[in-house]
C-alpha positions in Angstrom: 5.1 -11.9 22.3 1.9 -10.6 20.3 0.1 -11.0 23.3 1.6 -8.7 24.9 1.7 -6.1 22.0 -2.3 -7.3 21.3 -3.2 -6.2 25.0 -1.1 -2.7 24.5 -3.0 -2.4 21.4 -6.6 -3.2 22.7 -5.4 -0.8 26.4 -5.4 2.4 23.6 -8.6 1.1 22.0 -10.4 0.4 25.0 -9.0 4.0 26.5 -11.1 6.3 23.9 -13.8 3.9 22.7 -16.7 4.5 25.2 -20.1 2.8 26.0 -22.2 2.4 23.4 -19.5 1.6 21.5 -17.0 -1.2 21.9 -13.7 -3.0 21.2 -13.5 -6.5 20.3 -10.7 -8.9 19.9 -10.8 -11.0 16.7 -14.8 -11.8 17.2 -18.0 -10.0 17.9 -20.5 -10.7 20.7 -23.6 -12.3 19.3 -26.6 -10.1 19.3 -23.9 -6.6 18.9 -25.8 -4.3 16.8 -23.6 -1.4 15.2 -26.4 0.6 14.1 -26.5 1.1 17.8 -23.5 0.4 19.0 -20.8 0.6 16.9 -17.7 -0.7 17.0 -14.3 -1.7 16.2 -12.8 -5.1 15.6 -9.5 -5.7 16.0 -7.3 -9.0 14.6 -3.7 -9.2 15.3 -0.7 -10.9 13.0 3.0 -10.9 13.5 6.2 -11.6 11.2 8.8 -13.5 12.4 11.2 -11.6 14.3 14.1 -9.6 12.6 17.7 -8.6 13.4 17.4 -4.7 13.7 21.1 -3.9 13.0 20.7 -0.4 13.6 19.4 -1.0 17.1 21.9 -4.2 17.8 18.3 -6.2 18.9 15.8 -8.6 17.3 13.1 -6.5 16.1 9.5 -7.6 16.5 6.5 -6.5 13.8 3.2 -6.7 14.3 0.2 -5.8 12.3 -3.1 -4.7 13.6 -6.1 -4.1 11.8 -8.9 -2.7 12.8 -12.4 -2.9 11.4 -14.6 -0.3 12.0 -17.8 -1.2 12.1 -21.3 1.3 12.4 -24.8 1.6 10.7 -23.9 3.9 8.3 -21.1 5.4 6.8 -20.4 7.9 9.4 -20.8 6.0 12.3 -17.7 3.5 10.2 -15.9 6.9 10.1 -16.2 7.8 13.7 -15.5 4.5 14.8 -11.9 4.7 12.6 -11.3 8.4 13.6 -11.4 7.0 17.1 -9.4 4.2 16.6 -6.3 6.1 14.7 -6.6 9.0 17.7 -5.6 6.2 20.4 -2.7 4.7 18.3 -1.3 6.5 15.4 2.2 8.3 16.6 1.7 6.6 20.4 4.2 5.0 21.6 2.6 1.4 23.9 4.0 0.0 26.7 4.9 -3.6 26.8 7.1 -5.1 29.4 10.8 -5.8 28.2 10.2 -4.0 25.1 11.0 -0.4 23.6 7.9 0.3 20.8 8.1 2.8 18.0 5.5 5.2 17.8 2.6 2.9 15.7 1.9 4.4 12.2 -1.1 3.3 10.1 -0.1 1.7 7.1 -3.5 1.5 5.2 -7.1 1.6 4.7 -9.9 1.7 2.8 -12.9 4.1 3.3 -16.6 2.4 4.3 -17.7 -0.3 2.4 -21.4 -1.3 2.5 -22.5 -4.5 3.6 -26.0 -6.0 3.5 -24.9 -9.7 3.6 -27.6 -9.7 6.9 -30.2 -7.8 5.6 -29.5 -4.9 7.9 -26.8 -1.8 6.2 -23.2 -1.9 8.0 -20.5 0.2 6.7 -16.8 -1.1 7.4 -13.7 0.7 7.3 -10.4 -1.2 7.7 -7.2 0.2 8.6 -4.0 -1.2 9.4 -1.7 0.1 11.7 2.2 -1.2 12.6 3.8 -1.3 15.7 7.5 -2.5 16.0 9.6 -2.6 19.1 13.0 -4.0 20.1 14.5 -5.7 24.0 14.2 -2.5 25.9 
């Protein structure tokens, strides 16, 4: 089931996040340089499934955060306004399923990192998206 809700996820990214800049799934391509193309990287986790009472259904949670990833701290924030326009308040479509509209649940502003010799700035947020049989 978090493959499904991981595609819907990365369908939103993918929809507002244009060329230079990209969406990856859990790893980066080798050679991907976000002071030119800047990006954002996505990672997926789920909790086990829950009995929604309300909603008479087993509820399903999953987590996705979203690094956002550019050569300074602008580009990070660009990357991270991009990524909360496609999914905060949106409601994705996964077969079988009825979603909630995702909310972000955290974040941090840009952090600096010059681990590589070359200045990134990362922002992480984490956003929620729950659904129910539907």
């Amino acid at each position: 089931m978090i493959d499904e809700h991981a595609a819907a996820v990365l369908a939103l990214l993918n929809a507002v996040v244009a060329p230079p800049r990209k969406v990856f799934d859990g790893r980066v391509d080798d050679g991907t340089d976000p002071r030119t193309n800047p990006y954002v990287l996505a990672y997926f986790d789920s909790s086990d499934p829950e009995f929604d009472f309300e909603a008479n259904a087993w509820r399903f949670e999953m987590t996705a955060t979203c690094h956002c990833v550019g050569g300074n701290a602008q580009a990070a924030r660009q990357m991270a306004d991009l990524a909360r326009t496609a999914l905060v308040a949106v409601r994705p479509t996964v077969a079988g399923r009825s979603c909630w509209p995702i909310i972000r649940e955290s974040g941090m502003p840009p952090q600096r990192d010059e681990s590589t010799g070359v200045l990134t700035m990362d922002q992480i947020d984490q956003y929620v998206l729950r659904s129910i049989p539907g």
